[in-house]
VOBA-1610 file (N, C-alpha, C; in pm, whole numbers, padded with zeros to 5 digits, always signed):
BEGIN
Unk-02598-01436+00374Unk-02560-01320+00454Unk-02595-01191+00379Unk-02673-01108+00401Unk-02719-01012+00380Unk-02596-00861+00424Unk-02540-00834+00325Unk-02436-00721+00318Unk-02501-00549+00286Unk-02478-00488+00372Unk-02477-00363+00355Unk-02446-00274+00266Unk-02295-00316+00242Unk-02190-00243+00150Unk-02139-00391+00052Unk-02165-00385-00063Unk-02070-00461-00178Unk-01996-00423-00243Unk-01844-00447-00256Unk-01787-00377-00348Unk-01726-00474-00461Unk-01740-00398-00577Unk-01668-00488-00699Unk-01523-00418-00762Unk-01492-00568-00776Unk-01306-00536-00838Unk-01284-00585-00929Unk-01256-00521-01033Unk-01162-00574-01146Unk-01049-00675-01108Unk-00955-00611-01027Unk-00836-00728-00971Unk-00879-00680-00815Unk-00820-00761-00712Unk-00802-00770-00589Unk-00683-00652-00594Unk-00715-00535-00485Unk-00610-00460-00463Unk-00660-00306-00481Unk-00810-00349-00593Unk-00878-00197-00673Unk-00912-00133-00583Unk-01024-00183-00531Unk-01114-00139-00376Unk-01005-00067-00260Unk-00923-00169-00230Unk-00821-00082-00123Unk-00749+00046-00157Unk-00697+00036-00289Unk-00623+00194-00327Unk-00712+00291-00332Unk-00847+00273-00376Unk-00930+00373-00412Unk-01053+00393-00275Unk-01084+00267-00210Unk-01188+00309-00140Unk-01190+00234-00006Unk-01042+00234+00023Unk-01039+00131+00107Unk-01055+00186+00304Unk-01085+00376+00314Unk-01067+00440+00404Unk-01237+00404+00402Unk-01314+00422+00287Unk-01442+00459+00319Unk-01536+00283+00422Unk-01444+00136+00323Unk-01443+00064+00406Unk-01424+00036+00496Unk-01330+00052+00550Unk-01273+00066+00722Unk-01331+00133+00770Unk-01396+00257+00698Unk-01517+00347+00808Unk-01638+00288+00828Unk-01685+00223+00734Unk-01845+00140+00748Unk-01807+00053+00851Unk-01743-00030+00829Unk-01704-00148+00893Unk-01713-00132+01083Unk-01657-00002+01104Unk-01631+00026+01190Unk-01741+00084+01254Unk-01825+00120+01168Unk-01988+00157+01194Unk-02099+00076+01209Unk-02006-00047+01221Unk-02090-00164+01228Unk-02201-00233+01113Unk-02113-00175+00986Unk-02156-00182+00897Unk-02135-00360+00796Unk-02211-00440+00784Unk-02107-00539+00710Unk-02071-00523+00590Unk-02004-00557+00541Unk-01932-00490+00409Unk-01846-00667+00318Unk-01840-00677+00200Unk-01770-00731+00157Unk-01742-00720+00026Unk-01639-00802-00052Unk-01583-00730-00121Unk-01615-00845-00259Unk-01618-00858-00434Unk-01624-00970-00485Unk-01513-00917-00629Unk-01396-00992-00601Unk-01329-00939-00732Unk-01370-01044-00861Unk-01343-00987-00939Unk-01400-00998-01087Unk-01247-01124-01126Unk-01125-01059-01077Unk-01027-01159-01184Unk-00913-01203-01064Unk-00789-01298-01049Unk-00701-01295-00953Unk-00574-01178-00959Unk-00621-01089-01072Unk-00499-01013-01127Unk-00339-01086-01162Unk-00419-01204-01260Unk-00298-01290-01288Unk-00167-01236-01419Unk-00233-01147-01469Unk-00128-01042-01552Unk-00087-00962-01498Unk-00062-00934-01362Unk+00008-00817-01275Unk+00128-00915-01306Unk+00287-00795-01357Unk+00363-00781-01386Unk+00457-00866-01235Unk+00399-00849-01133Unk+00458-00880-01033Unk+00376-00998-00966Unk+00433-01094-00899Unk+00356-01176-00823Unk+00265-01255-00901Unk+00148-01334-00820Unk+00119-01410-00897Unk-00038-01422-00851Unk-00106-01540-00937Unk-00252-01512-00907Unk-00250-01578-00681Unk-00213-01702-00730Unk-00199-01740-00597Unk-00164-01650-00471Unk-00059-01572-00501Unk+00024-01532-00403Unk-00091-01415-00401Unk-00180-01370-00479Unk-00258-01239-00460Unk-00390-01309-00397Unk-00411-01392-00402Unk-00532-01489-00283Unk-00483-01467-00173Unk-00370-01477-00139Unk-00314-01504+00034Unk-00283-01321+00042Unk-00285-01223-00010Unk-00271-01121+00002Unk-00396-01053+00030Unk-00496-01145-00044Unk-00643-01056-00067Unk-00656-01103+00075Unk-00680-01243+00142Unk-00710-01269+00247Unk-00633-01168+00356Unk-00509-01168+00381Unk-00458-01083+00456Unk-00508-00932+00441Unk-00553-00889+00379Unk-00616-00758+00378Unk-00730-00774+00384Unk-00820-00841+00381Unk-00948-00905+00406Unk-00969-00878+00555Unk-00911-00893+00636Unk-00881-00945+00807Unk-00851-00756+00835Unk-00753-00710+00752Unk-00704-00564+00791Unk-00868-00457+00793Unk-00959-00528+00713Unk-01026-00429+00689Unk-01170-00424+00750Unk-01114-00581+00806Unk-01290-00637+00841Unk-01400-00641+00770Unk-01370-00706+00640Unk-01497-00792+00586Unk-01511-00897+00632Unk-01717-00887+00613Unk-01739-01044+00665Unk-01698-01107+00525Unk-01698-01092+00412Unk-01709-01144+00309Unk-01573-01109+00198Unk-01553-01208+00151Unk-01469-01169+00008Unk-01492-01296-00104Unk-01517-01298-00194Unk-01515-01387-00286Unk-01450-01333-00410Unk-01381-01430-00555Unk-01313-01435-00641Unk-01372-01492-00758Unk-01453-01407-00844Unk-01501-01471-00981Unk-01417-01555-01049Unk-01318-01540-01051Unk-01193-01590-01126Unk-01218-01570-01317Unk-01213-01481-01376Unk-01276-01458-01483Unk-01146-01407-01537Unk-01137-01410-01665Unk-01024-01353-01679Unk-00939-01215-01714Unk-00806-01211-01615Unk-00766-01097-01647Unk-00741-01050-01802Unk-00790-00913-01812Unk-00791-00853-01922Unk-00825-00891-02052Unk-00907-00991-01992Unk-00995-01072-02122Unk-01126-01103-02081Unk-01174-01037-01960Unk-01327-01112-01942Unk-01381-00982-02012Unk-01521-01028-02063Unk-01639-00922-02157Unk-01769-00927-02074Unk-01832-00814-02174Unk-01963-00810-02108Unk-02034-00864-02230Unk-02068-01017-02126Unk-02138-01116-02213Unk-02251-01122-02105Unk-02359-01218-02155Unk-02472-01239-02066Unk-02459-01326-01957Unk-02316-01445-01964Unk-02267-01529-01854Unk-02202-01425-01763Unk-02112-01321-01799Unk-02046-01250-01660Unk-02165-01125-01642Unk-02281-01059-01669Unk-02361-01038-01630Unk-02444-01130-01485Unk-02441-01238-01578Unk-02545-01330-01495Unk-02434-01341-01399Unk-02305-01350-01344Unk-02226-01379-01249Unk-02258-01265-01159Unk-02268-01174-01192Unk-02268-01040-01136Unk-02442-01053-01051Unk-02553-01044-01184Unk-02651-01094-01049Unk-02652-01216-00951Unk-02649-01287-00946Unk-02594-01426-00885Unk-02509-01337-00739Unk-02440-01268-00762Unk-02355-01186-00604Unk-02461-01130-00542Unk-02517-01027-00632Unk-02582-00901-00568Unk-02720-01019-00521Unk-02807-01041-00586Unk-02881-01135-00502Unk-02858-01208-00396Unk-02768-01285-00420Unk-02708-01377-00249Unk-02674-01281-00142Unk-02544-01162-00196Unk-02581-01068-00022Unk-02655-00915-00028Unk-02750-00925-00133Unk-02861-00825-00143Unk-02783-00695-00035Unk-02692-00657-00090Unk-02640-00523-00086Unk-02735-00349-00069Unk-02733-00279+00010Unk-02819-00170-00018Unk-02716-00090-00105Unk-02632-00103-00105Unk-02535-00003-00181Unk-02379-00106-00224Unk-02383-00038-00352Unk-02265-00128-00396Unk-02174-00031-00482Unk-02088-00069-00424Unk-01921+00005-00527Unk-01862-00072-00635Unk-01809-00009-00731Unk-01752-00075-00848Unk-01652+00059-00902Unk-01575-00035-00955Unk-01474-00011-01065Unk-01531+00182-01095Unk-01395+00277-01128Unk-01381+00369-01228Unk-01446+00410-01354Unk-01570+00470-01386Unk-01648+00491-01528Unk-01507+00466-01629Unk-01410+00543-01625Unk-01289+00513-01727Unk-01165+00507-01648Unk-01029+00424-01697Unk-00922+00459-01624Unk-00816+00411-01698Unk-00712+00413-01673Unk-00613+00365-01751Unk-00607+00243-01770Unk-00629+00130-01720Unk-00676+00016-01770Unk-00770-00014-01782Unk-00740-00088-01891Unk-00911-00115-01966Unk-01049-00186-01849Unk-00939-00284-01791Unk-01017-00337-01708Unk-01125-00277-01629Unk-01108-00167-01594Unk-01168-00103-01417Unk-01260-00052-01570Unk-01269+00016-01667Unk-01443+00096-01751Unk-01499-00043-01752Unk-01427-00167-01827Unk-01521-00288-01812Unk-01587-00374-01666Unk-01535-00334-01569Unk-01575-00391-01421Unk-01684-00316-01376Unk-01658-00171-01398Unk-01776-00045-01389Unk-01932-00125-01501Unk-01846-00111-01601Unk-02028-00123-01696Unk-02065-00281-01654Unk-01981-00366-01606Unk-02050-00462-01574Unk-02151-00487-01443Unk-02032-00392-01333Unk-02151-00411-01212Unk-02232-00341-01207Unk-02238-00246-01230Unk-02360-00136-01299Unk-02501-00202-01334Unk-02430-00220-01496Unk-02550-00382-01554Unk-02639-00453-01434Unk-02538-00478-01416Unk-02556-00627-01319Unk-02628-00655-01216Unk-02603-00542-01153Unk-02727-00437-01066Unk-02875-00405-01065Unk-02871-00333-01189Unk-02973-00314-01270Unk-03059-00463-01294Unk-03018-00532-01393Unk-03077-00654-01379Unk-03079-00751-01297Unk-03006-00741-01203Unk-03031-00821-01081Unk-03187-00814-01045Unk-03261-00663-01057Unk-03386-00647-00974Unk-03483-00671-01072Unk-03442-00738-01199Unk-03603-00768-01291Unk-03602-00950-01257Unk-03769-00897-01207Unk-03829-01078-01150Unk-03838-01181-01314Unk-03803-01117-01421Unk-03790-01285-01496Unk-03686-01296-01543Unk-03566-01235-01452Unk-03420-01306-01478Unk-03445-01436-01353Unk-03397-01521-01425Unk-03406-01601-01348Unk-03258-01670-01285Unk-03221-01663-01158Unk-03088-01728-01160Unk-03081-01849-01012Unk-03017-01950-01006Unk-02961-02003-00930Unk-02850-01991-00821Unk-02864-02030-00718Unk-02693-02032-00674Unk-02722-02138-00544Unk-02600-02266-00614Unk-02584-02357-00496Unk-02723-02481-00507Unk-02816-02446-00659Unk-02972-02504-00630Unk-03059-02467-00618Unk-03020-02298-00525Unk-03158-02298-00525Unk-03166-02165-00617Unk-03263-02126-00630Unk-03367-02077-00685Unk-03375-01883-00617Unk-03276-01772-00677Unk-03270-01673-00605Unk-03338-01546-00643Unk-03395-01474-00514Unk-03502-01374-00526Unk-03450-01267-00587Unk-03521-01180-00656Unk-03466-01061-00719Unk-03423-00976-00621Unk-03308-00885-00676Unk-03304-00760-00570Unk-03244-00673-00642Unk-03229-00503-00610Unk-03175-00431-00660Unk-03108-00347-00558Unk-03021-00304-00572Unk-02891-00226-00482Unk-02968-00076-00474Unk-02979-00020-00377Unk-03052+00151-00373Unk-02953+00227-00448Unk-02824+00198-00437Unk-02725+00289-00519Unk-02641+00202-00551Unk-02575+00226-00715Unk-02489+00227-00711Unk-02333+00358-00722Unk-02253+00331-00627Unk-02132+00477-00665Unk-02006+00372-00710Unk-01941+00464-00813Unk-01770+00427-00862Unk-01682+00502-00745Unk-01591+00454-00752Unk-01421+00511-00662Unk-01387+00542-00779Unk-01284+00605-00745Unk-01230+00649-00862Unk-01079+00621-00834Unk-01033+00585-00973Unk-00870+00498-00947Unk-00774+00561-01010Unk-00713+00571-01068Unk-00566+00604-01154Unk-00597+00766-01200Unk-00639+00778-01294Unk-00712+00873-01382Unk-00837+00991-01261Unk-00779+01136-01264Unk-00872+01231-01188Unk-00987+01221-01254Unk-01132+01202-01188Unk-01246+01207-01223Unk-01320+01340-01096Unk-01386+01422-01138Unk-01456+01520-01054Unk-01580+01441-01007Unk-01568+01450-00853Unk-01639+01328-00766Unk-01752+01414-00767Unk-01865+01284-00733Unk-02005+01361-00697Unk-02019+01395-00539Unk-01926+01316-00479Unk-01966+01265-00329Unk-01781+01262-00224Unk-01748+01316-00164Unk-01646+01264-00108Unk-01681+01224+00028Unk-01637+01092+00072Unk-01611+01048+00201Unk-01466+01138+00290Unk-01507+01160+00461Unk-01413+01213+00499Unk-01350+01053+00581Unk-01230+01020+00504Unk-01135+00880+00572Unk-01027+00924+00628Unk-01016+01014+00709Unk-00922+01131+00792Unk-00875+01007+00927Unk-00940+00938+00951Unk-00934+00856+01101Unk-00904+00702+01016Unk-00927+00711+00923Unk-00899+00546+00861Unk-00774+00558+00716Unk-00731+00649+00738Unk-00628+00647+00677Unk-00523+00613+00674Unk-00451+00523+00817Unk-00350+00458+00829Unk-00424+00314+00822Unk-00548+00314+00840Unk-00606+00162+00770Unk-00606+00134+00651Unk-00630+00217+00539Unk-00672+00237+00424Unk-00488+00170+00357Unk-00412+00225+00418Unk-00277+00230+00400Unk-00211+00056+00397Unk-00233-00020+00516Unk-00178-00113+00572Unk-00300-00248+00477Unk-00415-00203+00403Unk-00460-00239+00353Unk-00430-00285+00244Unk-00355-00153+00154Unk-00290-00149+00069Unk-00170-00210+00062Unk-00099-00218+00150Unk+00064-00297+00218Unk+00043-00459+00194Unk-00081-00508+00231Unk-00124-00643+00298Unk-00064-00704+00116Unk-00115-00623-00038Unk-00044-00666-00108Unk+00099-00634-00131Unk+00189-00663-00088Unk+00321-00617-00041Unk+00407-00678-00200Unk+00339-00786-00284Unk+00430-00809-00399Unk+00357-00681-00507Unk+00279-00617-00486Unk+00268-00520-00596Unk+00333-00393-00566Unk+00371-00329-00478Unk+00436-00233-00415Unk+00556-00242-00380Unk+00608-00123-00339Unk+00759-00066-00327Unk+00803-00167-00272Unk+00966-00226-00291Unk+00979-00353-00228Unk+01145-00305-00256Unk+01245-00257-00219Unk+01389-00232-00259Unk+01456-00356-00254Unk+01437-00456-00249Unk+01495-00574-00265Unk+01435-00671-00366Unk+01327-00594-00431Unk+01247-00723-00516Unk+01316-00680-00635Unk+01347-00832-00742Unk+01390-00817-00832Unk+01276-00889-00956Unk+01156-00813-00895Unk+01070-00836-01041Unk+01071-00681-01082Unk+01003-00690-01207Unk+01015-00546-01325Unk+00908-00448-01260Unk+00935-00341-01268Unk+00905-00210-01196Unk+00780-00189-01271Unk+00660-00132-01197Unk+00563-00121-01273Unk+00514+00039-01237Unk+00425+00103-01280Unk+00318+00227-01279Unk+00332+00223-01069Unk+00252+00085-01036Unk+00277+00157-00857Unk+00368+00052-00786Unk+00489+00054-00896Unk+00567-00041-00727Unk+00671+00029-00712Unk+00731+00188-00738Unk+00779+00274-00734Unk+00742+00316-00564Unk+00877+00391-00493Unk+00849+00424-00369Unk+00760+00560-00374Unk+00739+00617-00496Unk+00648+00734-00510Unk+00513+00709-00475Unk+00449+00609-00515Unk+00339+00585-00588Unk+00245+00598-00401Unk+00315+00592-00267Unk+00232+00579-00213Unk+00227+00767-00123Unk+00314+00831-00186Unk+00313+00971-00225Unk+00145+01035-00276Unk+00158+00939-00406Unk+00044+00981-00499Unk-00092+00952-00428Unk-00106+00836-00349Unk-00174+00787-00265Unk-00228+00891-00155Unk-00150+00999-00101Unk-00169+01067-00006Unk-00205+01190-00052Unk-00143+01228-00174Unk-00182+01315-00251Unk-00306+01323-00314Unk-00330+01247-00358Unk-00492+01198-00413Unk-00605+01224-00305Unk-00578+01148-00188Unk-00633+01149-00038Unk-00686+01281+00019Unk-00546+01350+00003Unk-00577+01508+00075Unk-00637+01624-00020Unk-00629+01588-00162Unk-00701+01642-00269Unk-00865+01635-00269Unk-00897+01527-00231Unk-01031+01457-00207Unk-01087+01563-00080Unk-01006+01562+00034Unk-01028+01579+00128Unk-01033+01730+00196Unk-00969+01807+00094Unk-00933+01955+00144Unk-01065+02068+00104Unk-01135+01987+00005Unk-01277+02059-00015Unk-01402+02058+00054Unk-01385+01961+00149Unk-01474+01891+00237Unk-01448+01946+00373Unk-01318+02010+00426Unk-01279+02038+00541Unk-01201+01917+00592Unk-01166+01804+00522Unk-01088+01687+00603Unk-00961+01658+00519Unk-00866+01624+00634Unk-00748+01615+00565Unk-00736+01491+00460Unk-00775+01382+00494Unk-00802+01257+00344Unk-01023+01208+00347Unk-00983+01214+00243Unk-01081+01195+00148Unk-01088+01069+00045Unk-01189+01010+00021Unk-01210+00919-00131Unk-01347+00989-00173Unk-01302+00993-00316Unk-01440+01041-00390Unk-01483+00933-00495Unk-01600+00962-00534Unk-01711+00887-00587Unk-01792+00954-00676Unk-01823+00892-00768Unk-01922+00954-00895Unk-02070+00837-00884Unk-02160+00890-00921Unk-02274+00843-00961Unk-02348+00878-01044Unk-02427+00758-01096Unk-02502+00829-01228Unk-02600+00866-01227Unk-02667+00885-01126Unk-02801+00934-01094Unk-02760+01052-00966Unk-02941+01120-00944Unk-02925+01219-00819Unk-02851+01153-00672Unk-02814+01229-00590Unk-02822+01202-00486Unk-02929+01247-00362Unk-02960+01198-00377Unk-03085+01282-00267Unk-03033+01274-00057Unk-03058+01382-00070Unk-03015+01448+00058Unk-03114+01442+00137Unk-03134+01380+00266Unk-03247+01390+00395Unk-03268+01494+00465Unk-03113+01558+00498Unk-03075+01635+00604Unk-02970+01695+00571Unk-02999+01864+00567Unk-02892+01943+00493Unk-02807+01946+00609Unk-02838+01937+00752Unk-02759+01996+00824Unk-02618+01842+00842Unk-02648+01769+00797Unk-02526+01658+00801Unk-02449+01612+00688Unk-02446+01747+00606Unk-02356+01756+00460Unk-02226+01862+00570Unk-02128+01813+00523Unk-01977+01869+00517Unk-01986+02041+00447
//
């Protein structure tokens, strides 16, 4: 299946807090889109790897991917070795992505700078013809992604690019909900973390309309890239 939009996750949950309006907008553009996390986020303080499979799926359905898959690599211990490289081309080849999202250049967990320099990498060498990789037997063609852009997560980064997610912002939201053991929960009696505070989906909206108020739209996700962006048509910039 040949994907439009790929996005990469450190844990299941990354993509939705940070870029989960700009998904629901492709999607809805008839865009196919899917998503490939890197770990099950089995060191989240709350919940569990399992219970975050049946969460990823349920937000999977909220957002309309054709696709989601689970490296299963490990939390806060996978590296950038030449095996999770090679995992990384092995994706981007099978749904030859024109554009792919990843992880935060830096953020408060370590994880999301290492998910960034990996799909990045990964990207990159995906499109040289004497890597050679497999999947399933056979024998897979090179490809390279036209762009890659970061979301940006925890930590303010000055975006290159903001999406206006003004109309997908109660999607972006219920997306985020679908993991319901990492978030506000007044009856859960696991240990309180950074976002399972009833604030944190405050910060969420706050972040949103910050993104969004420079652009002329009330929510926003922004994006950095490491290269130009090249523009077709001035008259369909914000």
């Amino acid at each position: 299946m040949k994907l439009d939009v790929l996005a990469f996750a450190a844990h299941p949950d990354d993509v939705e807090i940070s870029a989960g309006g700009t998904i629901a907008k492709m999607v809805t553009a008839g865009k196919k889109v899917g998503i490939v996390d890197f770990t099950q986020g089995e060191l989240g303080s709350r919940g569990s790897a399992e219970l975050r499979m049946v969460e990823s799926a349920r937000s999977s359905k909220i957002l309309g991917l054709s696709v989601r898959e689970n490296l299963k690599l490990a939390d806060g211990f996978f590296t950038h070795t030449e095996e999770n490289l090679k995992r990384i081309v092995q994706m981007v080849r099978k749904y030859q992505p024109d554009v792919v999202l990843a992880n935060s250049i830096t953020d408060r967990h370590p994880d999301h700078a290492k998910g960034a320099k990996l799909a990045s990498e990964g990207c990159f060498l995906s499109g040289l013809r004497k890597i050679e990789t497999e999947l399933d037997g056979a024998q897979q063609a090179h490809w390279r992604p036209r762009a890659v852009y970061h979301y940006i997560q925890d930590y303010f980064i000055e975006p290159d690019f903001v999406v206006d997610i003004s109309d997908f912002y109660e999607t972006k939201l219920e997306s985020i909900k679908a993991f319901s053991s990492q978030f506000f929960d007044p009856n859960s009696s696991e240990p309180s973390t950074p976002i399972s505070g009833e604030d944190f989906f405050e910060f969420i909206a706050a972040r949103a309309m910050q993104f969004g108020r420079p652009i002329g739209a009330k929510y926003g996700e922004g994006f950095t890239s490491h290269r130009y962006i090249g523009v077709d048509d001035l008259t369909s910039l914000l």
